[in-house]
C-alpha positions as CSV (number, residue, x, y, z in Angstrom):
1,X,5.9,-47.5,-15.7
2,X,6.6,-44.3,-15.0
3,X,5.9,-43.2,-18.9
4,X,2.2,-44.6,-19.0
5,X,1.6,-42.1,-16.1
6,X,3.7,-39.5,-17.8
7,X,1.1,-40.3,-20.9
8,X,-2.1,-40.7,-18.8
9,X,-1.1,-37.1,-17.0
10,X,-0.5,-35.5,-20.1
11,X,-3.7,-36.9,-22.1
12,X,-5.7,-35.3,-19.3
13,X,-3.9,-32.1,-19.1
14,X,-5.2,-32.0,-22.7
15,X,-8.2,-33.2,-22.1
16,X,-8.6,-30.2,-19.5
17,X,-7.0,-27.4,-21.7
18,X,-9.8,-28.5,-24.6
19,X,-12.8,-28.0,-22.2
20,X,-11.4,-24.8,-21.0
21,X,-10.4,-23.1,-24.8
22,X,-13.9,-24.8,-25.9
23,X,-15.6,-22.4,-22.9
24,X,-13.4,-19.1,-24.0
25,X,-14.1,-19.7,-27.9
26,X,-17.7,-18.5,-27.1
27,X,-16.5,-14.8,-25.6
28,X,-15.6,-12.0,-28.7
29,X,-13.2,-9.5,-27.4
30,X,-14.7,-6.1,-26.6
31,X,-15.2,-3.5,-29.4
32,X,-12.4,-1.2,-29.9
33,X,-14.7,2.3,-29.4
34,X,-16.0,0.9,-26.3
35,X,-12.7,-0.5,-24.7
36,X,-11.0,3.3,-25.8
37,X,-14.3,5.1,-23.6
38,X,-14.0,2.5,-20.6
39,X,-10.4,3.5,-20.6
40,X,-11.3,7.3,-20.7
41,X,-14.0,6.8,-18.2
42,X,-11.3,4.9,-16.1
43,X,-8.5,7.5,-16.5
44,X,-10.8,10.5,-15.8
45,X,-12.1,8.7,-12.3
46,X,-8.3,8.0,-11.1
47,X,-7.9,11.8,-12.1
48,X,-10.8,13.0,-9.8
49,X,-10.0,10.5,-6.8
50,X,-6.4,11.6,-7.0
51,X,-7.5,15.3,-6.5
52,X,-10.1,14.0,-3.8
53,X,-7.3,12.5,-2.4
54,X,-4.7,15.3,-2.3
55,X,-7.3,18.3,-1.1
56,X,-8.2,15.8,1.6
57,X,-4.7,15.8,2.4
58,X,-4.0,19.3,2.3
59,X,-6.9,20.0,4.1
60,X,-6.0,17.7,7.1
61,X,-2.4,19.2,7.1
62,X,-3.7,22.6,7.0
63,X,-5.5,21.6,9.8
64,X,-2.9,20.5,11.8
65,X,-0.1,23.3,10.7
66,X,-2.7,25.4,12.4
67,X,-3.2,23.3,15.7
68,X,0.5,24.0,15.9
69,X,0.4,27.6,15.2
70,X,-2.3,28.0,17.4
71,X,-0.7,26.2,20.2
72,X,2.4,28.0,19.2
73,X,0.7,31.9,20.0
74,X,-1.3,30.6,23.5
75,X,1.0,28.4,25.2
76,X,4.9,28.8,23.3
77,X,6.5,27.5,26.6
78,X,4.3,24.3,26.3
79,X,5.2,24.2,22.9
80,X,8.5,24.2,23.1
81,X,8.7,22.0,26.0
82,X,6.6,19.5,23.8
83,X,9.5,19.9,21.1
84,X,12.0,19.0,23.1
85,X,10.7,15.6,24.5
86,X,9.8,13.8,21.9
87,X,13.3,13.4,20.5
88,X,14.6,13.8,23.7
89,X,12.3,10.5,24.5
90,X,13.0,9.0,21.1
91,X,16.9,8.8,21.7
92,X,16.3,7.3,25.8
93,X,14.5,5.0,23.9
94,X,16.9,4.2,21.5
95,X,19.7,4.2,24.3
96,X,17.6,1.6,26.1
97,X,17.6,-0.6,23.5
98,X,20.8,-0.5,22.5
99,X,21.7,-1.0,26.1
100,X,19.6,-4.1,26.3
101,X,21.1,-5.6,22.9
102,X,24.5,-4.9,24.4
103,X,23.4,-7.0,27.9
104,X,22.4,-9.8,25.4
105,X,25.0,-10.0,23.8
106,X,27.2,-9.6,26.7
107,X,25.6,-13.1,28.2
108,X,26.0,-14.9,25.1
């Protein structure tokens, strides 16, 4: 029983894989002087996004390096107050958490 629908399964499976190679006999692969420009074509755009992309970067970092420099020369006490609380939050932080895990763990 179980081999008739191991037959019948595999009969259409064929049947499938005909109609589908009978629909990609039609398409010819691509001439090789075309395929050789679209892949110059292709390589040239990801080399002029990727320098879009990194003098958008530096431009933005350059931006903000200033902001800092800026802030730096008008306000340095601000500045330095600034530099010391963020980590100095960053490690209550992490001390609260690790507290809590510890309180957790504690009840279980």
């Amino acid at each position: 029983m179980n081999t008739k629908k191991d037959e019948e399964l595999l009969q259409m499976l064929s049947a499938d894989l005909e109609r589908l190679d009978a629909q990609y006999d039609d398409i010819s692969p691509p001439a090789l002087p075309g395929l050789e420009r679209l892949i110059a074509e292709e390589a040239l755009r990801r080399q002029q996004q990727s320098r879009r992309e990194l003098q958008r970067f530096l431009l933005v970092a350059l931006f903000m390096v200033s902001i800092v420099m800026i802030s730096l020369g008008f306000a340095p006490v601000t500045y330095w107050i600034l530099q010391a609380a963020v980590p100095i939050a960053a490690l209550g932080c992490l001390a609260v958490v690790r507290l809590r895990l510890r309180r957790e763990d504690a009840e279980e």
